[in-house]
C-alpha positions, 0 to 999 in steps of 0.5 A: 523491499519485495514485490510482494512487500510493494504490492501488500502496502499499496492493497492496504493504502488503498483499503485505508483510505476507503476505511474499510477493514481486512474482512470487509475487503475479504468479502468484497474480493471473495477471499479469506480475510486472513489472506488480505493480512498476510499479503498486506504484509508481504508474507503471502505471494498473491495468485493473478487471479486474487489480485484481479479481486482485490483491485476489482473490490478495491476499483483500482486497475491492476495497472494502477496497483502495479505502476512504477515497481521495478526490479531496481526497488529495494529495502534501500530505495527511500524515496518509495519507503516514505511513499509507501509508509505515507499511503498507509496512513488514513488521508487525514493524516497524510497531509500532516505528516507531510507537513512534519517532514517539509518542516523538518528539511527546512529545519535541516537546511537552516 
């Protein structure tokens, strides 16, 4: 998985939990809301300075939304998938998916 690709899932886990949508992102971070799509996407690589606003509406430190990326994190890296795929989902939700895959490793181990 690209940076990018890392970066976008992580802006858009955040948005989610807060329920905001990409436009009122866009408008707290003075961007163009289309532009929130595409990097949540991975499909645009983002200036220092956008991400700077966007951590900043989001109240994340850049920090934060960089932690634990290296150059070894691929497409094959599972762990960081299920992670990232876990972080989009509203948190409601979250704890149930997670329910759903302890339950299936036990079933596995049965």
């Amino acid at each position: 998985m690209s940076i990018a690709k890392i970066i976008g899932d992580r802006i858009r886990a955040y948005r989610n939990q807060k329920g905001w949508s990409q436009e009122y992102l866009a408008e707290k971070a003075d961007v163009h809301h289309t532009y929130i799509g595409q990097l949540e996407r991975g499909e645009k690589n983002a200036t220092i300075e956008s991400i700077s606003k966007i951590a900043g509406a989001l109240g994340v430190s850049l920090s934060r939304l960089f932690e634990n990326i290296s150059i070894e994190q691929q497409e094959n890296n599972l762990p960081a998938r299920c992670y990232a795929l876990l972080q989009e989902q509203p948190v409601n939700d979250q704890k149930a998916l997670a329910d759903i895959l302890v339950a299936l490793i036990q079933y596995k181990k049965a």
